[in-house]
N, C-alpha and C positions, 0 to 999 in steps of 0.2 A: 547724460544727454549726448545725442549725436552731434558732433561736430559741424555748426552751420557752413564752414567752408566746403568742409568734403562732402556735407547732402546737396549745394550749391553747385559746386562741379561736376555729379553726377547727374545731377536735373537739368545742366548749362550742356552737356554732352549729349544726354538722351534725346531732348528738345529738338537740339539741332540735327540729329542721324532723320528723326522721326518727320520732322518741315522737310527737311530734302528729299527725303523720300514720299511725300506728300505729293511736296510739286512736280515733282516728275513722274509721277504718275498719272497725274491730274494735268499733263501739259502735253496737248496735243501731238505734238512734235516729238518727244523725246520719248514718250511713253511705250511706245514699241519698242525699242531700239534697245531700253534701260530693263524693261522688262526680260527679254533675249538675254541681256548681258547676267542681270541677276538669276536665270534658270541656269544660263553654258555654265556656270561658275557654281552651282547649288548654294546661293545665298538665300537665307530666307529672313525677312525684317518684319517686325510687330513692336508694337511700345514696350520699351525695357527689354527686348528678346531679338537679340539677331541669333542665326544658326545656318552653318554651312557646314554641306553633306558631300564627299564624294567616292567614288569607286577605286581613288589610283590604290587604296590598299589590302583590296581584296589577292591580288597575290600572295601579297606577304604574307595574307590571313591563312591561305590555301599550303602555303609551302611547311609555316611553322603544323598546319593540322596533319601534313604527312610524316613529320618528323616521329619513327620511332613510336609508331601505335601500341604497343604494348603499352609501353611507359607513359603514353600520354591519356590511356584508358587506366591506368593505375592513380596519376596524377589526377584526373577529373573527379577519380572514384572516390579517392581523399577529400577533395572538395565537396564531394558528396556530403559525408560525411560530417565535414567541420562546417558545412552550409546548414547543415539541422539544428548540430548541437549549438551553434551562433544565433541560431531562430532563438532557440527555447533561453540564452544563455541572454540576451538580447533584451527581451521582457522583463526578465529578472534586474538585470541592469537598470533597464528606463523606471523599474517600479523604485528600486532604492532610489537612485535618482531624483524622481519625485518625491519620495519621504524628504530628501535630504533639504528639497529647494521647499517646500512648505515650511520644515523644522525654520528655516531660516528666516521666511517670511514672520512666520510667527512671533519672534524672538528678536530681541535687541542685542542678545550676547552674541558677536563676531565667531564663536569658538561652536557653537551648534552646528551642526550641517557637517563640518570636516570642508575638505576641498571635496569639487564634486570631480568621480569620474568625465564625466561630459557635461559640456558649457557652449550657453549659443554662443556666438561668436560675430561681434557687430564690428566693422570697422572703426576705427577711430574711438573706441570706447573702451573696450575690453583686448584691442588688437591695437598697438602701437603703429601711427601711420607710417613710420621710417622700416615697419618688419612686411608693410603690403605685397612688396615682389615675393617674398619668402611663401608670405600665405597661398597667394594665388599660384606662383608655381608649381608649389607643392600638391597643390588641390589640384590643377593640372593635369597633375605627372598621376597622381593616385587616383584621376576618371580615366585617364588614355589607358591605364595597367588594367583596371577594370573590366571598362572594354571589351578589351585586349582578350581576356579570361572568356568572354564571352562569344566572342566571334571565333577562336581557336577553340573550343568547345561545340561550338555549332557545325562547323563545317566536318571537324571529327565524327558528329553524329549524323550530318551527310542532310544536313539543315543550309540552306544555301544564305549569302549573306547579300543583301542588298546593295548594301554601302556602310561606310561608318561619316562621325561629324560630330563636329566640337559646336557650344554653344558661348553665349554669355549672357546670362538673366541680372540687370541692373547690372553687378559688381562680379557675377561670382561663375566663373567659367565650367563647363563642365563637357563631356564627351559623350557620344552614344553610338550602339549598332544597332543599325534597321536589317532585323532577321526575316524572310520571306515564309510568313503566316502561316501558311497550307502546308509546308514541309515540319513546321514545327508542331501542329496538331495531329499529324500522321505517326508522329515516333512514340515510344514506349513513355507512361509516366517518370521510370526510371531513369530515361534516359534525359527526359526534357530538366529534372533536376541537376543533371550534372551540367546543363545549360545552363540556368537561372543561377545553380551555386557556384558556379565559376569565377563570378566577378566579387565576390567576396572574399573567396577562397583566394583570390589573388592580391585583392587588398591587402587580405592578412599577411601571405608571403612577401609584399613590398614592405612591411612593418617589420616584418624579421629582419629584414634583408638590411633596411637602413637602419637598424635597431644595429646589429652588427657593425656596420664599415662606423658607428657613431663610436663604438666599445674598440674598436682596433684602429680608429684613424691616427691614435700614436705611433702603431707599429708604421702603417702607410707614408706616412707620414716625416719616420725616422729618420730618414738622410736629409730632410733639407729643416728640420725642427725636432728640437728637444726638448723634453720635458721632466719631470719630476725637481727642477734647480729653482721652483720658485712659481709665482705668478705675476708674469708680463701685462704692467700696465697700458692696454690700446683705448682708453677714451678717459678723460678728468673733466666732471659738469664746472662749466666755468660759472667760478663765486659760489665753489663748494666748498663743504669743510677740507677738503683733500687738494684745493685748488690753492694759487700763490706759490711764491717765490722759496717757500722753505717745505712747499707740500709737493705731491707726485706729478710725474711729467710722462706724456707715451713715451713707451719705453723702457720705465724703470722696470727693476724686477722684485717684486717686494719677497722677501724671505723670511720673515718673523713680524708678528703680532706680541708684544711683552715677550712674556719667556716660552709663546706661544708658536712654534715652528711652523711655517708656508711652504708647502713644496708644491701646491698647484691653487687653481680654485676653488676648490671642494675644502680644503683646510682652512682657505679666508674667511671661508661662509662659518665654519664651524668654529675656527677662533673666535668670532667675531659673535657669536650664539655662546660661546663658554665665557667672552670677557663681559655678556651682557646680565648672565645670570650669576655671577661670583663675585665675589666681595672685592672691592678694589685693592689692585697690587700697589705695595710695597716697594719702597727703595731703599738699599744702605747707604747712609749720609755718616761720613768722618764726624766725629763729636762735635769737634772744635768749629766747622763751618757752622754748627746752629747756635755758637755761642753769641753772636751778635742780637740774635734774637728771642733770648731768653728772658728778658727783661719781661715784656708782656708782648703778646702777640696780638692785641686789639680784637680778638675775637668776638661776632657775635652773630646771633641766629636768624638765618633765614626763616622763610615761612613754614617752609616743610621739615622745620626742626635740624637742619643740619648748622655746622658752624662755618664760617666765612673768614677770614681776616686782611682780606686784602681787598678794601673799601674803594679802591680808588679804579678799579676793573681795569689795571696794566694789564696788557697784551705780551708782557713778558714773564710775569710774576704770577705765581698760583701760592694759596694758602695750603701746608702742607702741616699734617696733626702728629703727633708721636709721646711717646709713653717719657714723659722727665727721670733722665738719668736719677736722680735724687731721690724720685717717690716712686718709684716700681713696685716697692709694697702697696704702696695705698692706690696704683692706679691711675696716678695722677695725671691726666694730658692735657698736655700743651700745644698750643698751635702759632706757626711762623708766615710768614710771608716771605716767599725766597724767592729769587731766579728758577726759572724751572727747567730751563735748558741747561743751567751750568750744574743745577744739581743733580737730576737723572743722567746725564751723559754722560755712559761709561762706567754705570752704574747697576749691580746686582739687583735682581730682585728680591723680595724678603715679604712674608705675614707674621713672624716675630721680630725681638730685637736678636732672638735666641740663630736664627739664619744668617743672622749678618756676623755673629760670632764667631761661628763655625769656619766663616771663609774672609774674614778678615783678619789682620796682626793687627791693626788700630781701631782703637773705641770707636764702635757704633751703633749707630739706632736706625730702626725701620721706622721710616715715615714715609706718609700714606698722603696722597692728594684729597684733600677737605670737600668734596663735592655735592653738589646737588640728588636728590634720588633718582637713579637709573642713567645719571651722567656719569661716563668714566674718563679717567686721565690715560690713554693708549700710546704706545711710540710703537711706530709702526718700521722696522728696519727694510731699507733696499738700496744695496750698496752700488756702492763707492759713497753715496751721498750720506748725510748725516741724518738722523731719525729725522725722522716727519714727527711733531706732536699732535696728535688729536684729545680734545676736552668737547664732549659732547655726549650724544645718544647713538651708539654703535652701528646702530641699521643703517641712522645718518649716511657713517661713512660708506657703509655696502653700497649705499644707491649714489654715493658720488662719482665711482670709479668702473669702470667696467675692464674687467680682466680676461686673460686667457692661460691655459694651461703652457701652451707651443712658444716658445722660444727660438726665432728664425738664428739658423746655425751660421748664414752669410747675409750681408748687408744689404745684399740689393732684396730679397726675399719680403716681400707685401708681408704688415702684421697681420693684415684681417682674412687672409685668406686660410686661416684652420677655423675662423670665427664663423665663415662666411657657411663653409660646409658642415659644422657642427650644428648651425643655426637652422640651415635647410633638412640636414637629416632628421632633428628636433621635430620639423614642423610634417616631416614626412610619415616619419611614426604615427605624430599626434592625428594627423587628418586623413592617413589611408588605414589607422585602424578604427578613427570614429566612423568613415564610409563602410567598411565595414560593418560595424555593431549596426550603424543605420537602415544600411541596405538590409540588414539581415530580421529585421521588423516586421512583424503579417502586418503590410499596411498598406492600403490603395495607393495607384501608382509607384511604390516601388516592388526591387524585387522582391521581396518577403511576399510580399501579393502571389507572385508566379509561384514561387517555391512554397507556399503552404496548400496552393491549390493542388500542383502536382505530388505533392507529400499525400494528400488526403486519398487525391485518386492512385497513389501505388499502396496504399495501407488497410481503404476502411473500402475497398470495392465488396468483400467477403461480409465487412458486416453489415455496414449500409449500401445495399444491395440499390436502392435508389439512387440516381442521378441526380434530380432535385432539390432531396432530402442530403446529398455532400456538399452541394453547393449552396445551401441553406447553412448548414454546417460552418463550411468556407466563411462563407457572408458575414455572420456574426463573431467571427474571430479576427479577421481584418475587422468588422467596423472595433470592438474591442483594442485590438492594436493601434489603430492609426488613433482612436481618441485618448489612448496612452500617449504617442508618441505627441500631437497634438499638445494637450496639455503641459509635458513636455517642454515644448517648445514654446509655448505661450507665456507661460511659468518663470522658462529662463531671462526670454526675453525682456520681462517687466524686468527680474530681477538685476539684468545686465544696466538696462535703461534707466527704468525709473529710481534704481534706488543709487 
């Protein structure tokens, strides 16, 4: 469900733009005055939709389209190009897509479907409200490049450009150029696509572009943060497993999972994925420290068939199982109740008693923490300090901690500022290449619309010699796409919402 604070906010916001601009339109007095102010400024207001248009950057548009005509008729011509093959590549996309969000509907097993390519995207639901700036800038930044792609295309094909101007429908910000009509149905079909496919073609290249500075912002990065010595703790959910006085603080730098090495975040994730599907690790315990507990161990069984022995659920003691020095032929095991910080620390790991042989001169045995199914016993190392113990469900701890790969090399140095840009370049990828795949859709209203039109008329003028009969053509291929994309998005959305 949507979050009633933030639908609240945005209907307490809209409300009020919408009444002011009521009354002052409706008020004799001001109504000229407000009116004048909102044209000089190119404001324009309707419920849920403000949009302002203006000209100061038609230079800019004019000076980037004289730059280097060659190369900017070579660059368009690419976009050509990758604006087709993104058409046809696009359909194929929203149809898996579909299959995937049905399979899903269908089915109660989580595991159907896979993660999907593209996913609507609700605030407050499926979008963490603390990542909202990240989204909307990014979306932003990936309509102004757009654009951008469009108006610098236009004017190179000698298409005059009106004005350009940002919007905000409800939540969700967006850019546009207003290209002058008459000049755009005068130029070649050839040429009008390198129009239409500009702003995709652009998209995509924002996607590479931040795809990249995201793959090298270690190098960028190098003089003032380092990496590969670890994963820097910058956030602990307070009254997590990872939280308190003997768990992780911003700051630490965790370097080992068990006998599981951390040299950044990516190795957390995947310690953390190998210690959940493998059998719990082992510790070498000197003989003699399990001699106090050799008498009986009190053991007895949970529900889900495991054994227990430590009844009294200390916060410092864990029941720990092991093969009886005595009956190693028959198999015999026994289970203790010990300290668990005095026994694992400083302590080898081991899956026989046969490992603890190897690397110890005094009698020992591998014992193993007695646990629940799919709970493990983890010591998680990040020096100077002493293990952290975690006893729980692994993912658990993933979601208590939030790390980074960057390691600030001086003190004054912000932690979150390699988070900050990894974060946006993340988002920059993810939403200037769904604008592209989107845009690139035969569907009413957007460009796919323009770009299959003018595709038809530079391809089938020879075979369907009819005007009509292309645009009849046209017609049923957009309606086609757009009740793909449509569904789509109808699709996702229950699936985001309702379920």
């Amino acid at each position: 469900m949507i979050p009633v604070s933030l639908l609240v906010c945005v209907m307490a916001a809209w409300c009020a733009v919408y009444l002011a601009d009521t009354l002052l339109r409706s008020s004799a007095t001001h109504r000229i005055s407000y009116e004048s102010w909102l044209a000089s400024r190119g404001l324009m207001l309707s419920p849920f939709h403000v949009r302002w248009q203006t000209t100061m950057f038609n230079r800019l548009f004019a000076y980037c389209a004289r730059i280097n005509p060659q190369a900017l008729y070579l660059w368009f011509s690419s976009g050509l190009v990758f604006g087709i093959v993104a058409m046809l590549g696009s359909v194929v996309l929203l149809v898996k897509t579909l299959q995937q969000t049905v399979a899903q509907m269908t089915t109660d097993n989580p595991r159907i479907g896979g993660q999907q390519a593209l996913q609507v995207v609700v605030p407050g639901v499926n979008l963490p409200t603390n990542q909202l700036a990240y989204f909307f800038t990014a979306l932003l930044l990936s309509g102004v490049i757009h654009e951008l792609g469009h108006a610098v295309a236009a004017l190179r094909e000698q298409v005059r450009v009106n004005g350009f101007g940002m919007f905000v429908f409800v939540l969700y910000p967006g850019a546009f150029v207003d290209l002058f009509t008459t000049h755009l149905n005068l130029i070649s079909p050839t040429q009008q696509l390198r129009i239409f496919c500009a702003g995709v073609w652009h998209n995509f290249v924002l996607c590479v572009a931040a795809l990249a500075v995201l793959f090298l912002l270690p190098l960028f990065l190098f003089p003032m943060y380092s990496t590969g010595g670890g994963a820097l703790v910058i956030e602990v959910v307070q009254g997590s497993a990872a939280d308190g006085p003997r768990g992780l603080s911003v700051g630490d730098i965790v370097t080992g999972l068990e006998d599981c090495p951390v040299k950044g975040v990516e190795d957390w994730s995947s310690c953390l994925s190998h210690l959940s599907h493998t059998p719990q690790t082992g510790y070498c315990v000197p003989v003699a420290s399990l001699q106090p507990s050799w008498a009986h161990g009190r053991a007895f069984k949970r529900l889900d068939g495991t054994m227990d022995c430590c009844s009294n659920n200390s916060l410092t003691d864990l029941c720990f199982s092991y093969m009886k020095p005595q009956g190693r032929s028959s198999r015999e095991r026994e289970y203790a109740c010990m300290p668990v910080r005095k026994m694992v620390t400083g302590t080898r790991v081991c899956r026989t008693d046969d490992d603890c042989a190897a690397h110890s001169h005094t009698a020992s045995v591998c014992v193993t923490p007695s646990l629940e199914n799919q709970t493990r016993f983890i010591r998680v190392t990040h020096p100077p300090n002493t293990h952290m113990l975690f006893v729980g469900y692994p993912p658990h701890l993933q979601y208590a901690v939030s790390l980074t790969n960057f390691v600030p090399r001086f003190g004054f140095l912000h932690l979150d500022l390699p988070v900050f840009l990894e974060t946006f370049c993340k988002y920059v990828v993810s939403l200037s290449g769904a604008l592209a795949v989107v845009n690139s859709v035969p569907c009413f209203a957007l460009d796919g619309q323009w770009m299959l039109n003018a595709l038809l008329e530079a391809t089938l003028v020879s075979v369907v010699t009819d005007r009509q009969k292309r645009e009849l053509i046209g017609f049923f291929l957009l309606l086609a796409g757009s009740a793909l994309l449509a569904a789509n998005v109808a699709l996702g959305l229950w699936m985001v919402t309702a379920r």
